[in-house]
GULO-921425 format. One record per residue (C-alpha): residue number from 1; x, y, z. Coordinates in steps of 0.25 Angstrom, whole numbers, always signed. Example, Ala and Ser with C-alpha at 12.3 -4.5 7.8 and 13.67 -1.06 7.14 Angstrom:
1:+49:-18:+31;
2:+55:-4:+29;
***
This chain:
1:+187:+182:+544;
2:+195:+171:+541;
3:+210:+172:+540;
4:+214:+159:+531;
5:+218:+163:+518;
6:+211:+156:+506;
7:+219:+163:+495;
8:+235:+167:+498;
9:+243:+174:+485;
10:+258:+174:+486;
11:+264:+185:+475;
12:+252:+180:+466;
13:+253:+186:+451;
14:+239:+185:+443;
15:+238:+187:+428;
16:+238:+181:+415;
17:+244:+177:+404;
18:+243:+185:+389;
19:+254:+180:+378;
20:+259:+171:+386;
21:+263:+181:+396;
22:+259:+182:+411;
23:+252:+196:+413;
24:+251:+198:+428;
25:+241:+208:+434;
26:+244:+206:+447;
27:+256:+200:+455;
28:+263:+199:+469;
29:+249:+197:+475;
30:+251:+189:+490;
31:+240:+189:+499;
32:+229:+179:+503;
33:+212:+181:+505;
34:+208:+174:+516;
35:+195:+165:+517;
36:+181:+172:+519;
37:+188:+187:+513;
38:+179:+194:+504;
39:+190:+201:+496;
40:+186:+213:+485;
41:+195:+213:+472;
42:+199:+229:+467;
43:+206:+236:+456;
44:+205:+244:+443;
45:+202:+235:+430;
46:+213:+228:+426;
47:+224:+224:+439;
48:+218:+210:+440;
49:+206:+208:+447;
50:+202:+198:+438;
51:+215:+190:+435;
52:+216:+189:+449;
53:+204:+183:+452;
54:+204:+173:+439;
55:+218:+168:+443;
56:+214:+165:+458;
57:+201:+157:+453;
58:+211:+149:+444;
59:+207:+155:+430;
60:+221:+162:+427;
61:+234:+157:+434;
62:+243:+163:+445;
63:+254:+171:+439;
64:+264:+170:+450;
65:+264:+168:+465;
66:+255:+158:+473;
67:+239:+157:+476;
68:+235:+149:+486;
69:+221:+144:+489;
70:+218:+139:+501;
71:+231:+134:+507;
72:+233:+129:+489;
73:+240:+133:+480;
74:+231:+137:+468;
75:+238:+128:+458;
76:+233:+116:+465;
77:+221:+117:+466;
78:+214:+109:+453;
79:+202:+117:+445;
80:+190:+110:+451;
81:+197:+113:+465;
82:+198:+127:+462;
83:+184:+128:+457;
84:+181:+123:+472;
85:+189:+136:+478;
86:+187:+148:+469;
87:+176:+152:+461;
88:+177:+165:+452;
89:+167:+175:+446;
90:+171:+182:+434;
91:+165:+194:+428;
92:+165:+188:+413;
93:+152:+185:+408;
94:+154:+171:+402;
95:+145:+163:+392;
96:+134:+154:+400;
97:+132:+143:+389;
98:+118:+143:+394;
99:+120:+143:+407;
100:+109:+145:+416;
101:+112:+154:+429;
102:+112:+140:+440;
103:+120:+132:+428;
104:+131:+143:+430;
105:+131:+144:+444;
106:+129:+127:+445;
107:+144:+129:+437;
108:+149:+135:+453;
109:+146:+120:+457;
110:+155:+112:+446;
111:+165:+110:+456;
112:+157:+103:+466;
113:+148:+94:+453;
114:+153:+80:+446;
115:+160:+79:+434;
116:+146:+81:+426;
117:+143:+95:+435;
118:+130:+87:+443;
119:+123:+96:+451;
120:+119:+91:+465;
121:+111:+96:+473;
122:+120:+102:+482;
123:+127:+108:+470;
124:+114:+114:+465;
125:+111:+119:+481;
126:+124:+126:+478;
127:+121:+133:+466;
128:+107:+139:+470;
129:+113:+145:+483;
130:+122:+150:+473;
131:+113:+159:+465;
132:+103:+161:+477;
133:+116:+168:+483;
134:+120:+176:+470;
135:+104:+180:+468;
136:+102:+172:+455;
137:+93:+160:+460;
138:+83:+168:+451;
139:+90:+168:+438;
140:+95:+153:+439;
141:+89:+147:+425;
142:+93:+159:+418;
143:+103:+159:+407;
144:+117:+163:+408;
145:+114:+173:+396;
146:+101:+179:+403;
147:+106:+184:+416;
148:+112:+199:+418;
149:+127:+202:+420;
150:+124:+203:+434;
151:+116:+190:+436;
152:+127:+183:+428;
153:+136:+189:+438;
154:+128:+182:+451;
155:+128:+171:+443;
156:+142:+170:+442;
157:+143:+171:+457;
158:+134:+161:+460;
159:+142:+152:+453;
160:+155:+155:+460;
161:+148:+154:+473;
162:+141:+140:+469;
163:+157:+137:+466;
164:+156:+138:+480;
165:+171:+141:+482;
166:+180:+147:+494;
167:+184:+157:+485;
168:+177:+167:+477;
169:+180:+176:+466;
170:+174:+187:+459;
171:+179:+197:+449;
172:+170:+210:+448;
173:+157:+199:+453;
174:+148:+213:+453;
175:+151:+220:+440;
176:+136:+215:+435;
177:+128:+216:+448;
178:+119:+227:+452;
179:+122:+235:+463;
180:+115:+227:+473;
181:+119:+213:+466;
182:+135:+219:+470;
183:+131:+219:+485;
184:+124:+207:+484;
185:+136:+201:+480;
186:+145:+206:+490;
187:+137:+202:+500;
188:+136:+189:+496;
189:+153:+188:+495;
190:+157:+194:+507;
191:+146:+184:+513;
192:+153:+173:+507;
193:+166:+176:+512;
194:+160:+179:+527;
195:+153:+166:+527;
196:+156:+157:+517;
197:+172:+161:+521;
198:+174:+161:+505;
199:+186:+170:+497;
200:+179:+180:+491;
201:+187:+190:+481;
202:+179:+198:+473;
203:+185:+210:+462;
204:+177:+221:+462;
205:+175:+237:+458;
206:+165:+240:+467;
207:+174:+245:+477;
208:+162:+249:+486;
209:+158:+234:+487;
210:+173:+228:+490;
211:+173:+240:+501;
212:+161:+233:+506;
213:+161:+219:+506;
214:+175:+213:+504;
215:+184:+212:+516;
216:+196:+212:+508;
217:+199:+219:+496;
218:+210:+217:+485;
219:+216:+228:+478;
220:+221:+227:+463;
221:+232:+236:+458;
222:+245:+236:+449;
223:+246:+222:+451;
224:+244:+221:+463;
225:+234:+217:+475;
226:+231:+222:+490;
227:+223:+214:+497;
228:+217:+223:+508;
229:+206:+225:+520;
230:+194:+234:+516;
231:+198:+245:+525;
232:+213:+244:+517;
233:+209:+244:+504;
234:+198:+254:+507;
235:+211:+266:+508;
236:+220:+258:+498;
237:+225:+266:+486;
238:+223:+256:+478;
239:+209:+252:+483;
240:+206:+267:+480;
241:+211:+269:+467;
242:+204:+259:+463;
243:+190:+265:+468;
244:+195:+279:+461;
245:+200:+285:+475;
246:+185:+284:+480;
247:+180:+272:+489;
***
């Protein structure tokens, strides 16, 4: 396992702002995730999984404290340079203005295209191993508005990984996949992290697939974070509580 960090928080504060106020959801956050970790997301609906997750791909801002990206600090990085570092998958469904499934997943190379999106070769060779590695190669002409939740949901993924970014996030990336289809993708992130040596932070309420695959896990309550090994958060009263007493 590698021991550099590639994400450091110092007395982080995640939230966002409603009536012009700051709301925080979670504060006092200092730890760092290191290169090639596999880390699971956990808690109840509600503490902050996703605020968390949109603040560190850039799409809210921090509240307090500092995040530091690979030796930077977040706010120097500009957007295009951001796009190169982290790559996000949500869990909303959004409009695919005739979209088909490789012009989506094309959209993960942007970064890397001219200011008229060119695809080159190399970019289009990108893409492909893309979808060949999220199991929609099949499905590539479809419309946005034809495939299945859980097809839109690899598709997703395959975009991010066509990003092709040191640092990937997924909020709840398994809520549309069949029980297989979950494995699959589990499989695929801790390989990612093992041999590719990417960040991969995944929020998730399968507890039983967190327990197996990641080799960190982050628990979310009152605010708060832990950052723990399996074997820790596996007899943490937190961790449990969130599984109903029974993992």
């Amino acid at each position: 396992m590698e021991t550099t960090p590639r994400i450091i928080l110092k007395d982080a504060a995640f939230g966002y702002t409603k009536n012009g106020q700051d709301q925080l959801v979670l504060q006092d956050l200092s730890f760092s995730i290191r290169v090639g970790e596999f880390t699971g997301i956990v808690g109840l609906n509600g503490v902050g999984k996703s605020t968390f997750l949109r603040t560190l791909s850039g799409l809210l801002p921090l509240k307090h404290g500092e995040f530091i990206l690979n030796s930077r600090s977040i706010h120097s990085y500009s957007t295009n340079e951001l796009a190169r570092e982290i790559a996000i998958v949500l869990t909303e469904r959004v409009g695919g203005f005739n979209l088909s499934t490789f012009d989506a997943v094309a959209a993960g190379q942007m970064p890397y295209t001219d200011a008229f999106n060119r695809l080159k070769p190399e970019n289009k060779a990108v893409i492909n191993e893309a979808m060949r590695q999220c199991g929609i190669t099949n499905h590539a002409h479809k419309a946005l508005t034809e495939l299945s939740d859980g097809m839109f949901q690899k598709t997703m993924i395959a975009k991010a990984l066509a990003q092709q970014t040191p640092v990937l996030l997924l909020d709840e990336p398994s809520a549309y996949l069949d029980y297989a289809s979950k494995h699959e993708l589990f499989i695929l992130l801790k390989k990612l992290a093992a041999e590719d040596k990417k960040t991969v932070l995944v929020s998730s309420h399968d507890l039983d697939l967190v327990l197996k695959y990641c080799s960190k896990i982050l628990v979310f309550s009152d605010r708060h974070a832990e950052l723990l090994d399996v074997s820790e958060a596996k007899q943490h009263p937190g961790f449990l509580h969130i599984g109903g007493g029974h993992i």
